[in-house]
C-alpha positions in Angstrom: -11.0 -10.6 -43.1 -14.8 -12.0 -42.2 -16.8 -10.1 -40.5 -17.1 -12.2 -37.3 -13.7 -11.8 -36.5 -13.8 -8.7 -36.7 -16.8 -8.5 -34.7 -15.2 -11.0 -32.1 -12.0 -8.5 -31.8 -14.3 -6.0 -31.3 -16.1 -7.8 -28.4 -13.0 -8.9 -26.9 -11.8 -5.3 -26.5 -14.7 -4.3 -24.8 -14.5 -6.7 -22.4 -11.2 -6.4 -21.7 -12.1 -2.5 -21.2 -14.7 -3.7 -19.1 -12.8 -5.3 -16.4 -10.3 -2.4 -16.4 -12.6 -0.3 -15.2 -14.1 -2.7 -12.8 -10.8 -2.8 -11.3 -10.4 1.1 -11.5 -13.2 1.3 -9.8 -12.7 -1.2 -7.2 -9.2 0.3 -5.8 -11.2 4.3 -5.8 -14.3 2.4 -3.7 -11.6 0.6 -1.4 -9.8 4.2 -1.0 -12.9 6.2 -0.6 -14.2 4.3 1.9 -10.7 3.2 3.6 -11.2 1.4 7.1 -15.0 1.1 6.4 -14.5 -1.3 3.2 -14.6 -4.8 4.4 -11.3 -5.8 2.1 -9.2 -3.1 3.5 -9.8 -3.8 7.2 -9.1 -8.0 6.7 -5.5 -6.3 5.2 -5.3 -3.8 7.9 -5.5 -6.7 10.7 -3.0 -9.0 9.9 -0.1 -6.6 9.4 2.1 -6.5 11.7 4.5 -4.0 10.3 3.7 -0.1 9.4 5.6 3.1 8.7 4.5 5.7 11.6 6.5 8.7 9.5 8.9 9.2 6.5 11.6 12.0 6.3 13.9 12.3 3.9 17.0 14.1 5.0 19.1 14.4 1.6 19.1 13.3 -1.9 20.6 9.8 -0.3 19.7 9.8 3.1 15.9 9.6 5.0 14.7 8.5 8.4 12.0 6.3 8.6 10.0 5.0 11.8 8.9 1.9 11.9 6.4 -0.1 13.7 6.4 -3.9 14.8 3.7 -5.5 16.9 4.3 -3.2 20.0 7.8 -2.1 19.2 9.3 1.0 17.0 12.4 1.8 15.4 13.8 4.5 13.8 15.8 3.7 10.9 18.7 5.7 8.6 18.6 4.5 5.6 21.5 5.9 3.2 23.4 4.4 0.1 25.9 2.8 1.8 24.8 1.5 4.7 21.6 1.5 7.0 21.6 2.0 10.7 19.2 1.2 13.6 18.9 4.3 15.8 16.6 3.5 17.9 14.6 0.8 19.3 11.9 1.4 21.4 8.8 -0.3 23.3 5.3 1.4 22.3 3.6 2.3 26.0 -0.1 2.0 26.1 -1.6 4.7 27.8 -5.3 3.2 29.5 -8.2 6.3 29.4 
């Protein structure tokens, strides 16, 4: 082998190392600073749709509630079938 390909392979792998932990450190800076990191608030806006609470009930079975624009729903999801339990209309409280 020459020595400039080794050297090139060499230099590859660091930069591939390199922008792993770019990206390692870009996802801890975007969770550290959570609603404060510009990113993370442009995701937070245009969704719609958001798990309030997750409990699971047994090895198959787990409620979940579930949020939609100004709406929630409390699901039960199981193995053989899902169910809608209920469906209910978020009231805004003004302080």
């Amino acid at each position: 082998m020459d020595l400039g390909m080794v050297l090139q392979a060499l230099l590859s792998l660091a930069f591939v190392i390199g922008l792993l932990l770019v990206t390692l450190w870009f996802v801890k800076y975007c969770e550290v600073k959570g609603g404060k990191c510009g990113f993370m608030k442009k995701l937070a806006q245009n969704q719609r749709l958001g798990i309030v609470e997750f409990k699971r009930i047994d090895a198959k079975n787990s409620l979940v509630l579930v949020t939609k624009d100004d709406k929630e729903y409390l699901l039960l999801l199981g193995a053989s079938q899902n169910l809608v339990l209920e469906n209910s209309e978020i009231k805004k409280v003004k302080k």
